[in-house]
N, CA, C and O atoms as CSV, one atom per row, in Angstrom:
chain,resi,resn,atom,element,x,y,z
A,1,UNK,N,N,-37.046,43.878,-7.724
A,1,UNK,CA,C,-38.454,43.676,-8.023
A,1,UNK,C,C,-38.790,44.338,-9.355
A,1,UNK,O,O,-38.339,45.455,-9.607
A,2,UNK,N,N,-39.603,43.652,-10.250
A,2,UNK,CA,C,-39.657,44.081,-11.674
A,2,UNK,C,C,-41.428,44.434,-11.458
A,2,UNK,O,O,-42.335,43.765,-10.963
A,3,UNK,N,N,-41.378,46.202,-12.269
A,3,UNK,CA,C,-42.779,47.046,-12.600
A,3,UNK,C,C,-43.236,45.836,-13.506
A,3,UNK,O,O,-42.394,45.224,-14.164
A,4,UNK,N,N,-44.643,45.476,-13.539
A,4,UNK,CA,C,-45.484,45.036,-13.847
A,4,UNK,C,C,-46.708,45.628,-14.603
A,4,UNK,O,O,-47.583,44.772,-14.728
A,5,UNK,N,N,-47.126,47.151,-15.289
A,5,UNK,CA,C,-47.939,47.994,-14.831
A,5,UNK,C,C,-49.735,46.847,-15.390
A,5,UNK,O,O,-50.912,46.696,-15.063
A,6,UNK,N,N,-48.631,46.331,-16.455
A,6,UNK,CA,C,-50.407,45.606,-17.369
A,6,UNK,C,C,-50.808,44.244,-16.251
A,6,UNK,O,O,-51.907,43.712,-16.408
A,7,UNK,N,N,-50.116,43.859,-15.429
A,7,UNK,CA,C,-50.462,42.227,-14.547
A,7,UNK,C,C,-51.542,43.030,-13.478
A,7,UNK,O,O,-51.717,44.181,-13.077
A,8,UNK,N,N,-52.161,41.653,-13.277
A,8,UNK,CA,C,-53.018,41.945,-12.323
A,8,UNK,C,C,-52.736,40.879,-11.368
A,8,UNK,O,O,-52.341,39.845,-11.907
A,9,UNK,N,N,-52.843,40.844,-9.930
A,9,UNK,CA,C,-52.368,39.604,-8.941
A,9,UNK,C,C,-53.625,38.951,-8.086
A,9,UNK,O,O,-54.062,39.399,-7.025
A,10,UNK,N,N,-54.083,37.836,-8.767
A,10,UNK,CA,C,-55.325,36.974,-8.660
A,10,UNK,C,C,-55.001,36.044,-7.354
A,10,UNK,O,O,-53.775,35.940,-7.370
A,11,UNK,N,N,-55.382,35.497,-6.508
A,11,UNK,CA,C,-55.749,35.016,-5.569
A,11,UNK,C,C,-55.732,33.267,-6.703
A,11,UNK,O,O,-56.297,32.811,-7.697
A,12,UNK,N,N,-54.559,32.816,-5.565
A,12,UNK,CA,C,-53.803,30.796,-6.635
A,12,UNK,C,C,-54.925,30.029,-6.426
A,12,UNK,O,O,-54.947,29.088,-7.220
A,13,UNK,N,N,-56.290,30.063,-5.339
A,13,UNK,CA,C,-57.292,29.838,-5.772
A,13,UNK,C,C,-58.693,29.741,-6.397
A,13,UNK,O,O,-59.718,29.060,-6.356
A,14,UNK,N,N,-58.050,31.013,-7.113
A,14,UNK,CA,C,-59.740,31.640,-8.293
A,14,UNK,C,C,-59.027,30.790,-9.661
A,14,UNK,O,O,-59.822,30.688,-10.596
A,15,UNK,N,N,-57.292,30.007,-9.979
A,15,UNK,CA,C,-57.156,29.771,-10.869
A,15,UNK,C,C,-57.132,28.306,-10.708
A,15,UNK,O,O,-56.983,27.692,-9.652
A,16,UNK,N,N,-57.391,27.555,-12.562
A,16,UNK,CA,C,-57.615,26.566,-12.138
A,16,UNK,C,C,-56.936,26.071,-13.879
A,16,UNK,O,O,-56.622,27.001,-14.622
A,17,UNK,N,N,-56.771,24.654,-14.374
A,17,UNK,CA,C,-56.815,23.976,-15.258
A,17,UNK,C,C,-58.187,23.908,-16.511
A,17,UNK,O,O,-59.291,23.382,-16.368
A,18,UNK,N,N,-57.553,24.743,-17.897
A,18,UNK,CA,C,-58.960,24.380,-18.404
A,18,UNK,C,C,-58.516,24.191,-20.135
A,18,UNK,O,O,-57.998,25.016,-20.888
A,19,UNK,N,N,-58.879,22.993,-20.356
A,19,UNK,CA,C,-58.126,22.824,-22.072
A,19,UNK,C,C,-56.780,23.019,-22.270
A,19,UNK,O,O,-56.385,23.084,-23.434
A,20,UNK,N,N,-55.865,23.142,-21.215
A,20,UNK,CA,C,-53.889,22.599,-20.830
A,20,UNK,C,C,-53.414,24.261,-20.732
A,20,UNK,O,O,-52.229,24.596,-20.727
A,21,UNK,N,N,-54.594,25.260,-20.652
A,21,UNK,CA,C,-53.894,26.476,-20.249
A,21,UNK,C,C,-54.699,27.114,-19.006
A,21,UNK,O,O,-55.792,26.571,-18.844
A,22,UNK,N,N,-54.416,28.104,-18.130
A,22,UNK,CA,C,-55.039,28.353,-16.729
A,22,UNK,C,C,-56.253,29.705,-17.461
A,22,UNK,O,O,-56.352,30.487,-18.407
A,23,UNK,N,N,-56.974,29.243,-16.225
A,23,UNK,CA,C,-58.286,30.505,-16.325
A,23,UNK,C,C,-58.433,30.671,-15.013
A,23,UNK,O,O,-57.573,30.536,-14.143
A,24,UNK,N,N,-60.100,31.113,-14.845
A,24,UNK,CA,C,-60.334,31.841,-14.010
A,24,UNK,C,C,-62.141,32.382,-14.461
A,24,UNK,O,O,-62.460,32.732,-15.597
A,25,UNK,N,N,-63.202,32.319,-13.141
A,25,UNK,CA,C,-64.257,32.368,-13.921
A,25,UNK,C,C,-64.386,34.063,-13.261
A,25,UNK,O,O,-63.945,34.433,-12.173
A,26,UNK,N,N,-64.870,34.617,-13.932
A,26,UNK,CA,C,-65.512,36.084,-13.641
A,26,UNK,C,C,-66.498,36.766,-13.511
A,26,UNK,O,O,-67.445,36.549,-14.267
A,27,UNK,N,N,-66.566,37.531,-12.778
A,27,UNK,CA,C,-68.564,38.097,-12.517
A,27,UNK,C,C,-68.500,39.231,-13.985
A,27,UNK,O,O,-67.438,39.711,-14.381
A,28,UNK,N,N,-69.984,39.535,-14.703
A,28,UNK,CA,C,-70.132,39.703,-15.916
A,28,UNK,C,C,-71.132,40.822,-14.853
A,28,UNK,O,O,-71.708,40.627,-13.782
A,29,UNK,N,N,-70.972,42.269,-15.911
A,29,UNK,CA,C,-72.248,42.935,-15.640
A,29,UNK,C,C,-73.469,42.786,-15.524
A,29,UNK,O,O,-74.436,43.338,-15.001
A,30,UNK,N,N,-73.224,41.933,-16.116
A,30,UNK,CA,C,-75.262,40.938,-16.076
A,30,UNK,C,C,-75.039,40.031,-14.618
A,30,UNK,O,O,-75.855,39.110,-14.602
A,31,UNK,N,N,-74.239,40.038,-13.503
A,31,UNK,CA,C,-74.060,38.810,-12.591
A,31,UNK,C,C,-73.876,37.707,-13.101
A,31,UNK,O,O,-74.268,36.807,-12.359
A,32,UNK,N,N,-73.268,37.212,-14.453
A,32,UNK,CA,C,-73.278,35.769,-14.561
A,32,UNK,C,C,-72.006,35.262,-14.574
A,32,UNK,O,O,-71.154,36.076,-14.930
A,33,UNK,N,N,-71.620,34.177,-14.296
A,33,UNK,CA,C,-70.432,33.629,-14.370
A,33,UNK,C,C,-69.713,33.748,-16.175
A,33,UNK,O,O,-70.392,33.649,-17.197
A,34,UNK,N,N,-68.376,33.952,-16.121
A,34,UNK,CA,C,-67.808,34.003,-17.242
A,34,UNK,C,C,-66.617,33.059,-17.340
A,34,UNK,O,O,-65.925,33.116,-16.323
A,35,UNK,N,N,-66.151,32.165,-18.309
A,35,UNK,CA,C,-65.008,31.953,-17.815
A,35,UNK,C,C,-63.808,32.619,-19.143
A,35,UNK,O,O,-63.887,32.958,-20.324
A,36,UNK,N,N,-62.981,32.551,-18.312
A,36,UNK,CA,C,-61.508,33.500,-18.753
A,36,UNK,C,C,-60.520,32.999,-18.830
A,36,UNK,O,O,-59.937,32.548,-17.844
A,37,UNK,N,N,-59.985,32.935,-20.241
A,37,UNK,CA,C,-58.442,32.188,-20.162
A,37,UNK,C,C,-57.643,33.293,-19.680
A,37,UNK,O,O,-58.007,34.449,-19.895
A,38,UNK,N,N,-56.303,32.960,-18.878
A,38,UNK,CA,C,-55.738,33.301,-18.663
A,38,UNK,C,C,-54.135,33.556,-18.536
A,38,UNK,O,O,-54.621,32.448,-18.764
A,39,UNK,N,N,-53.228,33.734,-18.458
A,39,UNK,CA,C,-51.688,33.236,-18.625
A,39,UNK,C,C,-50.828,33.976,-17.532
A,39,UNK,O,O,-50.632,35.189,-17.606
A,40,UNK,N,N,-50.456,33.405,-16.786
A,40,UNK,CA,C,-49.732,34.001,-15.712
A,40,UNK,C,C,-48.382,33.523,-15.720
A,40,UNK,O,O,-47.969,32.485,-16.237
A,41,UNK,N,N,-47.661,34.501,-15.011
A,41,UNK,CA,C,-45.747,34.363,-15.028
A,41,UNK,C,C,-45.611,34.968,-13.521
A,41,UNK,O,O,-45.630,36.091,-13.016
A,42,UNK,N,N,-45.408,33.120,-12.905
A,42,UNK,CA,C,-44.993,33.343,-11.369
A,42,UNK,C,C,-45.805,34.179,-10.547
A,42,UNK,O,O,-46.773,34.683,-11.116
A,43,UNK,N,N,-45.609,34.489,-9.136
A,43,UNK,CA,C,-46.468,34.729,-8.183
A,43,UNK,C,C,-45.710,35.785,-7.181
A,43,UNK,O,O,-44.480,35.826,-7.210
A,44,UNK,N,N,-46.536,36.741,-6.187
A,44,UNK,CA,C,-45.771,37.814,-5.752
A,44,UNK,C,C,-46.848,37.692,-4.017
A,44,UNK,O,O,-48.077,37.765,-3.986
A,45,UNK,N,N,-46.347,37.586,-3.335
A,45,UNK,CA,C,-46.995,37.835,-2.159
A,45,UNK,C,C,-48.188,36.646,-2.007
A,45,UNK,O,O,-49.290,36.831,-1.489
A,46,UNK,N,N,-47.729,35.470,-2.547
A,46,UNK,CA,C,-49.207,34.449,-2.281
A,46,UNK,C,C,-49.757,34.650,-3.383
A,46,UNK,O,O,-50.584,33.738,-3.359
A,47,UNK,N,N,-49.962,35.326,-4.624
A,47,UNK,CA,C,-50.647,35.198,-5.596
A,47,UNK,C,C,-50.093,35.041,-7.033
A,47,UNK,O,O,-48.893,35.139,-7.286
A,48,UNK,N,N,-51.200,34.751,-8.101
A,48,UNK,CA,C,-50.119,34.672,-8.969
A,48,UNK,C,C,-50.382,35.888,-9.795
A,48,UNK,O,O,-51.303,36.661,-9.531
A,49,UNK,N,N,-49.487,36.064,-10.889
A,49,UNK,CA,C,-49.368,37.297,-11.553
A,49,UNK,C,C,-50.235,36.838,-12.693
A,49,UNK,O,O,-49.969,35.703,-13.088
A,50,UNK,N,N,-51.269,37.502,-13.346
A,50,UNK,CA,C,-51.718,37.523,-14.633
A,50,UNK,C,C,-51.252,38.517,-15.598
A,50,UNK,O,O,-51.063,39.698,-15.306
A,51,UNK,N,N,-51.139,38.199,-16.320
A,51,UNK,CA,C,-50.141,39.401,-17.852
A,51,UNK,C,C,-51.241,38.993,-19.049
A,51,UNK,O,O,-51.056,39.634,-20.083
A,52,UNK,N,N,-52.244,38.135,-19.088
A,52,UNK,CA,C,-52.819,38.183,-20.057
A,52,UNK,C,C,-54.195,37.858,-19.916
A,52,UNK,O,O,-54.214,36.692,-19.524
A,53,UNK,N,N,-55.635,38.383,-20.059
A,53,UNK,CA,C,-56.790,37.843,-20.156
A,53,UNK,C,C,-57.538,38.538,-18.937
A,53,UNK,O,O,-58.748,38.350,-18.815
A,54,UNK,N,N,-56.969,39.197,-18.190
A,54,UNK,CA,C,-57.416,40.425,-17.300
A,54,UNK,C,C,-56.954,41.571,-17.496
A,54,UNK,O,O,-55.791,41.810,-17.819
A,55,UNK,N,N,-58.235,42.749,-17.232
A,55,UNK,CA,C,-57.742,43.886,-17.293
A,55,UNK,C,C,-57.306,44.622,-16.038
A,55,UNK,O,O,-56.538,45.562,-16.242
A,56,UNK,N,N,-57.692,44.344,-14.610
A,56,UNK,CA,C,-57.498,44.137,-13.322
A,56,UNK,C,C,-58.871,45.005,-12.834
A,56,UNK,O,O,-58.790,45.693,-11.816
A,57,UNK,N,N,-60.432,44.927,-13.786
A,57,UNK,CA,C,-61.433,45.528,-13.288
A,57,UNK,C,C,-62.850,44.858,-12.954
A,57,UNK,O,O,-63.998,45.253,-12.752
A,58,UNK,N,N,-62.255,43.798,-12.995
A,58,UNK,CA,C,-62.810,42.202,-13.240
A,58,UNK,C,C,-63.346,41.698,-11.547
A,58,UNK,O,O,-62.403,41.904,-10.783
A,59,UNK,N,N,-64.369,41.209,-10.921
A,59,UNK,CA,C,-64.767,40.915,-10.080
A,59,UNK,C,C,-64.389,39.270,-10.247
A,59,UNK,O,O,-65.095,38.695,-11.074
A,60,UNK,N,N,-63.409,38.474,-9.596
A,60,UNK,CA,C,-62.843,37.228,-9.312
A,60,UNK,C,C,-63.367,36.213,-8.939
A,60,UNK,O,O,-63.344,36.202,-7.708
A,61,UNK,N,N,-63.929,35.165,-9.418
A,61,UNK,CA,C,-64.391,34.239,-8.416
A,61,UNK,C,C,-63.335,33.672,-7.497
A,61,UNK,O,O,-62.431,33.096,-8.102
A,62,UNK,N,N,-63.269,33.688,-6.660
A,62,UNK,CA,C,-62.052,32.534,-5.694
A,62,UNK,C,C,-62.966,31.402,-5.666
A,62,UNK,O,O,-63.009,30.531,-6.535
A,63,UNK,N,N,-63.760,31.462,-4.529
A,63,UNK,CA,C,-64.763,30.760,-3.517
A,63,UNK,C,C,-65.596,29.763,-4.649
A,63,UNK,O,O,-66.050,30.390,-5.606
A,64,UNK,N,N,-65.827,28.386,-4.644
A,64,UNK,CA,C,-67.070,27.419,-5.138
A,64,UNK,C,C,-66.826,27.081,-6.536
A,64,UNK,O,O,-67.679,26.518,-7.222
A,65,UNK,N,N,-65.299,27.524,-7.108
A,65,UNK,CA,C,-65.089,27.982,-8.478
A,65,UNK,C,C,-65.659,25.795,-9.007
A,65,UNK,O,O,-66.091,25.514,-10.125
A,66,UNK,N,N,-65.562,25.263,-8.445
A,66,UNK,CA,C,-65.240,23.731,-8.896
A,66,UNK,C,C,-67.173,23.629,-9.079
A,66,UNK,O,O,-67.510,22.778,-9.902
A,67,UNK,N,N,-68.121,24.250,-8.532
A,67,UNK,CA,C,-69.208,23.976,-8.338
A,67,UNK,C,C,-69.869,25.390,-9.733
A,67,UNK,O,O,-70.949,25.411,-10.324
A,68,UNK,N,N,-68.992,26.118,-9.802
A,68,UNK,CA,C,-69.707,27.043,-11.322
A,68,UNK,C,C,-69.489,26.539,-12.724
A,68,UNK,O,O,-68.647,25.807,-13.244
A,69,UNK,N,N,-70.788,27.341,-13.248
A,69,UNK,CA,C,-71.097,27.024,-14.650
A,69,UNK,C,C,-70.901,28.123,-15.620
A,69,UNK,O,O,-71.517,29.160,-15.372
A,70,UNK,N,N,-70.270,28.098,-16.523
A,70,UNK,CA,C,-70.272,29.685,-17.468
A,70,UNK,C,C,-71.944,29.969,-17.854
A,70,UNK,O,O,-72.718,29.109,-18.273
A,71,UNK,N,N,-72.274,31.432,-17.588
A,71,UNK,CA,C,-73.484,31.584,-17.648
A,71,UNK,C,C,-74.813,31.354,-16.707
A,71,UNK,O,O,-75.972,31.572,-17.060
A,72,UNK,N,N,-74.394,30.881,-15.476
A,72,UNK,CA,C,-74.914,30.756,-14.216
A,72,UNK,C,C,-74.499,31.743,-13.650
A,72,UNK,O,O,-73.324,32.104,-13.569
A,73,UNK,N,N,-76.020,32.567,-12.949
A,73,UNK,CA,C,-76.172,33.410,-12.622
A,73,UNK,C,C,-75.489,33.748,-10.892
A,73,UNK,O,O,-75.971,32.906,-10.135
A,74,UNK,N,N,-74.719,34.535,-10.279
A,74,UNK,CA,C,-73.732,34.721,-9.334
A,74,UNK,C,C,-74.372,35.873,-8.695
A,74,UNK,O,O,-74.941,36.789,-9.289
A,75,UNK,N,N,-74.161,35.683,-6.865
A,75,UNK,CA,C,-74.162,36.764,-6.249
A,75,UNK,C,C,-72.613,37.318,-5.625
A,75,UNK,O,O,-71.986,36.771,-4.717
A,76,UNK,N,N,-72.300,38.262,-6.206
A,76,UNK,CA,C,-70.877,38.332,-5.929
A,76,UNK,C,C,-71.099,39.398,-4.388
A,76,UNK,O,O,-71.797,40.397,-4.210
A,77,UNK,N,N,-70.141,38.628,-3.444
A,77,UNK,CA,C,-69.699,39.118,-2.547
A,77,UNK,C,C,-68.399,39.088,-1.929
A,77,UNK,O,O,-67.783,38.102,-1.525
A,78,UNK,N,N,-67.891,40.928,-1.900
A,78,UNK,CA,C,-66.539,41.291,-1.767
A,78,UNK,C,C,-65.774,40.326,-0.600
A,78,UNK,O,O,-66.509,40.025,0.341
A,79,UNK,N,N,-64.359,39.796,-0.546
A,79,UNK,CA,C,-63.272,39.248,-0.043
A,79,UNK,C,C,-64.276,39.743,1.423
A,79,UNK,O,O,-65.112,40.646,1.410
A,80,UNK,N,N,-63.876,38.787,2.746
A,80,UNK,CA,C,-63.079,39.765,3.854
A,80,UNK,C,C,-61.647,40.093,3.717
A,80,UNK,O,O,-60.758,39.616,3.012
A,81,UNK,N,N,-61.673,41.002,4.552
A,81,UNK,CA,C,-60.153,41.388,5.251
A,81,UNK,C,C,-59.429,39.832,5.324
A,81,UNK,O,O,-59.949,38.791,5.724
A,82,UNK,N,N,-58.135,40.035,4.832
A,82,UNK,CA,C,-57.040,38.643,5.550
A,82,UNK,C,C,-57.508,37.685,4.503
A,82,UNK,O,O,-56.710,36.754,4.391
A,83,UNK,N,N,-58.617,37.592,3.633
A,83,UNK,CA,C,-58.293,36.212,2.697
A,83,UNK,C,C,-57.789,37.107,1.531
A,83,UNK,O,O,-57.565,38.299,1.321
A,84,UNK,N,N,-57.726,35.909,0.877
A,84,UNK,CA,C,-57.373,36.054,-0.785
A,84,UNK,C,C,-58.485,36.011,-1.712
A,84,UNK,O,O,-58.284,36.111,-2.922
């Protein structure tokens, strides 16, 4: 198993297709949707690995990602237990 220390491990459905490279939209201190390019190398336990475009302090959208807008305002609420 290879140290990772800079990846962060995102949940394979907060990522998605956007202009032929992967992102990911993000909650913004202001609550608004952000979106985030991203670049990931392979997956560890169900998720995939990000190495670029997260710092791993980032609040994730998983959930409705196909129904957000960058700059639409978000109520973020934490995972349960057992999902991704």
């Amino acid at each position: 198993m290879e140290n990772r220390p800079d990846a962060v491990l995102v949940s394979e459905r907060a990522l998605f297709d956007a202009q032929g490279s992967k992102a990911v939209y993000i909650v913004t201190p202001d609550r608004k949707a952000a979106l985030r390019g991203v670049v990931t190398e392979g997956s560890f336990q169900g998720k995939s690995i990000v190495t670029k475009g997260l710092t791993g302090g980032e609040a994730v959208i998983v959930d409705g990602i196909a129904k957000v807008q960058p700059g639409q305002p978000v109520i973020a609420q934490t995972a349960q237990p057992g999902r991704d």
